[in-house]
PALUM-448051 format. One record per residue: x, y, z of N, C-alpha, C, O in turn; residue number from 0. Coordinates in steps of 0.1 Angstrom, whole numbers, plus 5000, padded with zeros to 4 digits. Layout:
<dolums>
<dolum n_c1="X" n_c2="Y" n_c3="Z" ca_c1="X" ca_c2="Y" ca_c3="Z" c_c1="X" c_c2="Y" c_c3="Z" o_c1="X" o_c2="Y" o_c3="Z" k="NUM"/>
...
</dolums>
This chain:
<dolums>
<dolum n_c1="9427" n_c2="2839" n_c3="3881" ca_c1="9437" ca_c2="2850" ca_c3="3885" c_c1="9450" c_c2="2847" c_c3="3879" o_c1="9456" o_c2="2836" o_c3="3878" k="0"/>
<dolum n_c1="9454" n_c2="2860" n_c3="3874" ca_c1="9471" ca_c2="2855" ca_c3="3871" c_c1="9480" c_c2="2860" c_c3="3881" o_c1="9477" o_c2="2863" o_c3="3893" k="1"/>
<dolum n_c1="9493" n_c2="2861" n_c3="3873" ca_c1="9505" ca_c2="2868" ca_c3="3875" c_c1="9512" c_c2="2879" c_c3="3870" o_c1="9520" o_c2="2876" o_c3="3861" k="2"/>
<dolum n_c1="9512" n_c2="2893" n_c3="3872" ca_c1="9514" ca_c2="2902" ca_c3="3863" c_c1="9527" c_c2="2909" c_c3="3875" o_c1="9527" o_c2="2911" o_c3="3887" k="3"/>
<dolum n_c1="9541" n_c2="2911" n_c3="3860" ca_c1="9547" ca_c2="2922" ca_c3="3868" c_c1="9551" c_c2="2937" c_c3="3862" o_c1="9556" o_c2="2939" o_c3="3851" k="4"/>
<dolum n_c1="9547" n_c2="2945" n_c3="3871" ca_c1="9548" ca_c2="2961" ca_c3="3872" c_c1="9563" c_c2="2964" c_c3="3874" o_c1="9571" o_c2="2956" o_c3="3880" k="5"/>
<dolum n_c1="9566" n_c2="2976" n_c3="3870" ca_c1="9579" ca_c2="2979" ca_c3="3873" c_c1="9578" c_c2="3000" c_c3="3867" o_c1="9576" o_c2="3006" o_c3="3856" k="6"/>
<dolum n_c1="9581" n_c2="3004" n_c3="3879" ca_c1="9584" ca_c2="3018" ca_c3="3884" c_c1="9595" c_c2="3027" c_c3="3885" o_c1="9603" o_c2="3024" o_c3="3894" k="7"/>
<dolum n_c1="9597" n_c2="3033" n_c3="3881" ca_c1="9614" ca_c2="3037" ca_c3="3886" c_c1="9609" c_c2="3044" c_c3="3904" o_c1="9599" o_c2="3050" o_c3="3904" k="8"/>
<dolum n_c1="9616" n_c2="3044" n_c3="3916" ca_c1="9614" ca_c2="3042" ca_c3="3927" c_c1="9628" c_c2="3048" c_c3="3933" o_c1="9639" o_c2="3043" o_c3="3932" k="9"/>
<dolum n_c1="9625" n_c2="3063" n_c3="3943" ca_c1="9638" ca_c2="3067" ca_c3="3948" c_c1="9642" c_c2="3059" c_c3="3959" o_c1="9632" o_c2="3058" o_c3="3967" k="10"/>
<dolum n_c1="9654" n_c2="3051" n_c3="3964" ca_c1="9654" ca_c2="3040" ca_c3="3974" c_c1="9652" c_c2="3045" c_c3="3989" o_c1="9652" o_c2="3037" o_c3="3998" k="11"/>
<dolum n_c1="9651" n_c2="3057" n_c3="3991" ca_c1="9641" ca_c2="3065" ca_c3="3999" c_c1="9627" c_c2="3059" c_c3="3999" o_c1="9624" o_c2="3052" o_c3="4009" k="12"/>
<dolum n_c1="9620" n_c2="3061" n_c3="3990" ca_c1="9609" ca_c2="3060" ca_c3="3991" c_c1="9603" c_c2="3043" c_c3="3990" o_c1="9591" o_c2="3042" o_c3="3987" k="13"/>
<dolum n_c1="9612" n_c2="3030" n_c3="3992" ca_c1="9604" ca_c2="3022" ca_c3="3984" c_c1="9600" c_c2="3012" c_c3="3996" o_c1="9593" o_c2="3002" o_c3="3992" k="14"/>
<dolum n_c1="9602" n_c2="3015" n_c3="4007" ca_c1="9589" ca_c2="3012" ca_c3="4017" c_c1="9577" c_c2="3017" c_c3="4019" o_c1="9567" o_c2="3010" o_c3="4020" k="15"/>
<dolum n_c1="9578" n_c2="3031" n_c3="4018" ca_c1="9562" ca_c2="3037" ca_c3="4017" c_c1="9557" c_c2="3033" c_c3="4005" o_c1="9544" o_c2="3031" o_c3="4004" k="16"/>
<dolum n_c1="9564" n_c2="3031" n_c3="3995" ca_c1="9556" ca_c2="3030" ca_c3="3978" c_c1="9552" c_c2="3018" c_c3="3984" o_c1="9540" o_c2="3018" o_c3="3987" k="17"/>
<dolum n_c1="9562" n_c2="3002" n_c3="3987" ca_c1="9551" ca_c2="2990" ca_c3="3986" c_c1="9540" c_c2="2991" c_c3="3996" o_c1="9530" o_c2="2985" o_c3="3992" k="18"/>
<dolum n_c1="9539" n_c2="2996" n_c3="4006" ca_c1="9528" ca_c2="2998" ca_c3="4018" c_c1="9517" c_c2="3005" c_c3="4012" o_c1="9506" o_c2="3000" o_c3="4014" k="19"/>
<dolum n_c1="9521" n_c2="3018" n_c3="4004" ca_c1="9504" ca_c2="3020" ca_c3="3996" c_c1="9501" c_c2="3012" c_c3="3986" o_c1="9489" o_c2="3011" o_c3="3982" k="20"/>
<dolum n_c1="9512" n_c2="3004" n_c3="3980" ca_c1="9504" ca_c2="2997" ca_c3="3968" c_c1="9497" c_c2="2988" c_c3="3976" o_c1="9485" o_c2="2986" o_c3="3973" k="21"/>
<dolum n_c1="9502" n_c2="2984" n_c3="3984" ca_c1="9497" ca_c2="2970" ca_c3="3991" c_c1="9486" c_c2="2972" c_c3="3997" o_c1="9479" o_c2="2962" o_c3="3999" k="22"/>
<dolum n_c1="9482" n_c2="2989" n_c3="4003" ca_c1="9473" ca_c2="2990" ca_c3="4007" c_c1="9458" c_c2="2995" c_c3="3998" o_c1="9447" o_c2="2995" o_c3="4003" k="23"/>
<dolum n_c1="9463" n_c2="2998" n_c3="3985" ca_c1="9453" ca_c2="3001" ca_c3="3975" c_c1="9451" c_c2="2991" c_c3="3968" o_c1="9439" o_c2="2990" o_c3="3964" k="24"/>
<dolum n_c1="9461" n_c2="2979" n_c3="3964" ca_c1="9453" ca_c2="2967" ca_c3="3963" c_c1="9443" c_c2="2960" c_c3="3970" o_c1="9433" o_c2="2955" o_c3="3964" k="25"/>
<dolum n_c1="9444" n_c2="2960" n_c3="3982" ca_c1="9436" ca_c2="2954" ca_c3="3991" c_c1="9424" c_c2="2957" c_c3="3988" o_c1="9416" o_c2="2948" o_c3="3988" k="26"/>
<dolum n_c1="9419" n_c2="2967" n_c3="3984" ca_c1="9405" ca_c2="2969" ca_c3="3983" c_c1="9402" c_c2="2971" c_c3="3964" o_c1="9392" o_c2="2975" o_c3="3958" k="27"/>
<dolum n_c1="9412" n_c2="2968" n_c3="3959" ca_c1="9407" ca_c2="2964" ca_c3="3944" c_c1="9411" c_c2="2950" c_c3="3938" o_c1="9418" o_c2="2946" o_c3="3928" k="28"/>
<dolum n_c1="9404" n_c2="2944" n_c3="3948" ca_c1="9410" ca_c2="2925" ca_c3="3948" c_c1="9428" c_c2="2925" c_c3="3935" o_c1="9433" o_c2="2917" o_c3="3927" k="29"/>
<dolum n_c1="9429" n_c2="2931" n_c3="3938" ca_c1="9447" ca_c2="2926" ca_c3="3935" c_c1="9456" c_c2="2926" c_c3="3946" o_c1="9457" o_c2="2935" o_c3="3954" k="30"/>
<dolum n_c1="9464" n_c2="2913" n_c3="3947" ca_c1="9472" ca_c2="2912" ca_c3="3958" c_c1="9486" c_c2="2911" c_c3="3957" o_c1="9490" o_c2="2901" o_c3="3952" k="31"/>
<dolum n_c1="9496" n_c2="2923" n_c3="3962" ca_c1="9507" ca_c2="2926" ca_c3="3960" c_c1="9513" c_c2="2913" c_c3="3966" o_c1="9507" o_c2="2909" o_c3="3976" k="32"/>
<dolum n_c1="9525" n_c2="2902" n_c3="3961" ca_c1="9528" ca_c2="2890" ca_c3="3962" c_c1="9543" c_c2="2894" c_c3="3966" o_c1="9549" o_c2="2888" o_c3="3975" k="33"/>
<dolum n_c1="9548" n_c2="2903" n_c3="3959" ca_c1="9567" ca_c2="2908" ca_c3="3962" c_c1="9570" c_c2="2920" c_c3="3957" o_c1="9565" o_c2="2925" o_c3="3947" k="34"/>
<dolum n_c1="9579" n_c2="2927" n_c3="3964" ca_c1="9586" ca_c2="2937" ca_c3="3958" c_c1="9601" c_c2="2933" c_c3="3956" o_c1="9608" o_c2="2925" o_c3="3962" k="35"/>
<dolum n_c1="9604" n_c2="2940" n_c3="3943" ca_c1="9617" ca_c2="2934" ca_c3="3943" c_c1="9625" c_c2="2946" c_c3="3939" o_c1="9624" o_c2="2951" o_c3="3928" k="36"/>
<dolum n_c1="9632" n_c2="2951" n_c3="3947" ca_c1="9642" ca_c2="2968" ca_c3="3943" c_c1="9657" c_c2="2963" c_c3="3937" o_c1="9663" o_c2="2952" o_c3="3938" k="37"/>
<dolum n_c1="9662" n_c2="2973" n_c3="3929" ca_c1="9673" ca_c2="2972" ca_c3="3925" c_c1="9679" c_c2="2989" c_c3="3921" o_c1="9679" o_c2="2998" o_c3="3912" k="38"/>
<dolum n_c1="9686" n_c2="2986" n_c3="3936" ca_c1="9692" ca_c2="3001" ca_c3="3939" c_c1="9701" c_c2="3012" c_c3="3931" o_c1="9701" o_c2="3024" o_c3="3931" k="39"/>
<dolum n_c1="9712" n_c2="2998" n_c3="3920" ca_c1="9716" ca_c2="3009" ca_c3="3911" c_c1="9711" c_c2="3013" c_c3="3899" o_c1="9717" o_c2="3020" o_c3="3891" k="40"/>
<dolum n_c1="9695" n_c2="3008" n_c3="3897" ca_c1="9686" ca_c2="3014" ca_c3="3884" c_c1="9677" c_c2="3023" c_c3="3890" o_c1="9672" o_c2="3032" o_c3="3884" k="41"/>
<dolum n_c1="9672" n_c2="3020" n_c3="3909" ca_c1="9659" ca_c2="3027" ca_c3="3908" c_c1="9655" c_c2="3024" c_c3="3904" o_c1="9651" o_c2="3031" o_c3="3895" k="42"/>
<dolum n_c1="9650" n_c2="3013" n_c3="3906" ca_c1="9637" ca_c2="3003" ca_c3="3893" c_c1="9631" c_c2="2992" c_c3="3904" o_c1="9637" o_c2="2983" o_c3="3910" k="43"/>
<dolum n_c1="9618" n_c2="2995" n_c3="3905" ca_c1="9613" ca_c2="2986" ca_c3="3915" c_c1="9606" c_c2="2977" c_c3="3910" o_c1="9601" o_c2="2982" o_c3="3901" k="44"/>
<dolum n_c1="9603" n_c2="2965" n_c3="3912" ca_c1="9595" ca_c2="2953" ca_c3="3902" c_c1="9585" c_c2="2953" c_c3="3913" o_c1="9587" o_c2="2958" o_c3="3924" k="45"/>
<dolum n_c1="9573" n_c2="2948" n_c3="3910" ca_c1="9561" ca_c2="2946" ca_c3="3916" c_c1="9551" c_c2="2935" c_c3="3916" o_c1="9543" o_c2="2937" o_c3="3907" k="46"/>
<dolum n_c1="9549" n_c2="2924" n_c3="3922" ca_c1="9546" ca_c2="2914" ca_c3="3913" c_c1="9529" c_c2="2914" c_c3="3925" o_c1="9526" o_c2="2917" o_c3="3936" k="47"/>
<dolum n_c1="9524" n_c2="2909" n_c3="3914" ca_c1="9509" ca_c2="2912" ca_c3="3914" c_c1="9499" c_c2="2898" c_c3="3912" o_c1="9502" o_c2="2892" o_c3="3902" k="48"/>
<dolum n_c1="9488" n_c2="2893" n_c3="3920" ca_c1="9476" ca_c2="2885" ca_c3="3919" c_c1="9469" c_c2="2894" c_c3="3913" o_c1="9468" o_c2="2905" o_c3="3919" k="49"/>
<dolum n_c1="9461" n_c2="2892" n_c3="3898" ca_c1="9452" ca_c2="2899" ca_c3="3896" c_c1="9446" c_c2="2889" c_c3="3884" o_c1="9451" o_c2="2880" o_c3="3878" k="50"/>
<dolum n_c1="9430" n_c2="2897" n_c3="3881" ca_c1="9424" ca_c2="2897" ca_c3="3876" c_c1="9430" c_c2="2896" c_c3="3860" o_c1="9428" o_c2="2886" o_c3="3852" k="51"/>
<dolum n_c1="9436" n_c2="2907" n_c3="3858" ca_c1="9439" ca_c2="2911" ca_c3="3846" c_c1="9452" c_c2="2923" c_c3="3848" o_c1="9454" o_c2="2928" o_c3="3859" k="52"/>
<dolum n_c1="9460" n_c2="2927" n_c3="3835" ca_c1="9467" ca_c2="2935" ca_c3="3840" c_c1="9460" c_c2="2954" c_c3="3842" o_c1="9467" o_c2="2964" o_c3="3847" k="53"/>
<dolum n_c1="9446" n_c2="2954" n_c3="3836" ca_c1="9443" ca_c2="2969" ca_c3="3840" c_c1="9439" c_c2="2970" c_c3="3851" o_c1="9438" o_c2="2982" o_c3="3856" k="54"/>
<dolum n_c1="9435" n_c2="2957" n_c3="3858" ca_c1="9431" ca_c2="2960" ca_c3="3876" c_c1="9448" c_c2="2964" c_c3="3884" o_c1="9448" o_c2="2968" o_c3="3896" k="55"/>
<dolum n_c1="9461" n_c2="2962" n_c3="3877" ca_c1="9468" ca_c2="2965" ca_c3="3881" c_c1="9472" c_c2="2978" c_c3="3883" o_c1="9475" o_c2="2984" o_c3="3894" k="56"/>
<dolum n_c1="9470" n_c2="2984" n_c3="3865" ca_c1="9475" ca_c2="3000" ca_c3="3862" c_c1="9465" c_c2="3006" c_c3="3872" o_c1="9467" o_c2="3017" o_c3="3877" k="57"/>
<dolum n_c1="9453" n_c2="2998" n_c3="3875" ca_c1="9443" ca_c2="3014" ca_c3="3881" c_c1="9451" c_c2="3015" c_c3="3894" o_c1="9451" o_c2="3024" o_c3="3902" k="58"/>
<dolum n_c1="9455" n_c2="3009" n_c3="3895" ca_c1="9465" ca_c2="3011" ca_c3="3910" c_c1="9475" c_c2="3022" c_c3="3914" o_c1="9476" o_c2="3025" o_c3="3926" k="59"/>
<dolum n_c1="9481" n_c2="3027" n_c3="3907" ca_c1="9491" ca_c2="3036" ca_c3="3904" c_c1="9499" c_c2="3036" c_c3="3886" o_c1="9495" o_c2="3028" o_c3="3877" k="60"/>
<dolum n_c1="9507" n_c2="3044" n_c3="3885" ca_c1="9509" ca_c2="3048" ca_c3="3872" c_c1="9525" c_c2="3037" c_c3="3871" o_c1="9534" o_c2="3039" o_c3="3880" k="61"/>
<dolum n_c1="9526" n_c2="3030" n_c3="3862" ca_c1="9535" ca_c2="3025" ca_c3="3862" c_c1="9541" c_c2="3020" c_c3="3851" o_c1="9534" o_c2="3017" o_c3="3841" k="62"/>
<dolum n_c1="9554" n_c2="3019" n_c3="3850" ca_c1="9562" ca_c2="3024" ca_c3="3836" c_c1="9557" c_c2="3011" c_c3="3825" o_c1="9555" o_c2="3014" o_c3="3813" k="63"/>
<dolum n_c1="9556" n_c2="2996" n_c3="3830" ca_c1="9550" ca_c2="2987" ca_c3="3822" c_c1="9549" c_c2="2979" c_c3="3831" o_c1="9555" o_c2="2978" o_c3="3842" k="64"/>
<dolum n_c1="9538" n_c2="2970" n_c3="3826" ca_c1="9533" ca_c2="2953" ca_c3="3834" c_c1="9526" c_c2="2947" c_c3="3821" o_c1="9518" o_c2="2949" o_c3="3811" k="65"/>
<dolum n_c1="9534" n_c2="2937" n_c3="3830" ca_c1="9530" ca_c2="2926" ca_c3="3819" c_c1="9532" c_c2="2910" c_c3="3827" o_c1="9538" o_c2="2907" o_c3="3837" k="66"/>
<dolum n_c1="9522" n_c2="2901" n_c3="3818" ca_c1="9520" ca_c2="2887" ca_c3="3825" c_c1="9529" c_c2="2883" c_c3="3829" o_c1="9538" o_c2="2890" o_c3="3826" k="67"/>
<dolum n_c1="9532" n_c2="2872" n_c3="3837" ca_c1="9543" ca_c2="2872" ca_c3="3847" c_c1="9537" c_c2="2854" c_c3="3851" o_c1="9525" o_c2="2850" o_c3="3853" k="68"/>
<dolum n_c1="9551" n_c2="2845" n_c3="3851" ca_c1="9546" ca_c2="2833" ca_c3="3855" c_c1="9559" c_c2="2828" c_c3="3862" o_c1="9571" o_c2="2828" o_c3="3859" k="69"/>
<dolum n_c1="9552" n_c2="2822" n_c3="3874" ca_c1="9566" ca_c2="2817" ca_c3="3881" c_c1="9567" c_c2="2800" c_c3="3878" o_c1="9558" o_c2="2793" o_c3="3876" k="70"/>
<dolum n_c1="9582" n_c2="2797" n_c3="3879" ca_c1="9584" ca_c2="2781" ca_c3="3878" c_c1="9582" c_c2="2773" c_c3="3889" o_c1="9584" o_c2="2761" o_c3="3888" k="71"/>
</dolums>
């Protein structure tokens, strides 16, 4: 399993519901949503992801880019 991060643009309205469905549409496509990270004056939500690979990520929702991702 890696580390992949996604990143969305996200109205800060919406970015509790957005991580609750990703998190909940992960769940049943073995990818496990790990953090959200918002940044209110871009509207740009980061998404950091347990997966397989990064296309078990995209089937999840549509999102602007992801890519591997490794923490220190």
């Amino acid at each position: 399993m890696g580390q992949f991060l996604a990143e969305r643009y996200v109205a800060q309205a919406e970015v509790a519901r957005e991580t609750a469905l990703l998190r909940e549409l992960a769940s049943g496509a073995k990818v496990r949503l790990l953090q959200a990270v918002y940044i209110p004056d871009d509207e740009l939500c980061f998404f950091l992801f347990e997966s397989d690979s990064a296309a078990s990520v995209g089937r999840l929702a549509a999102f602007d880019r992801i890519s591997a991702a490794a923490t220190p």
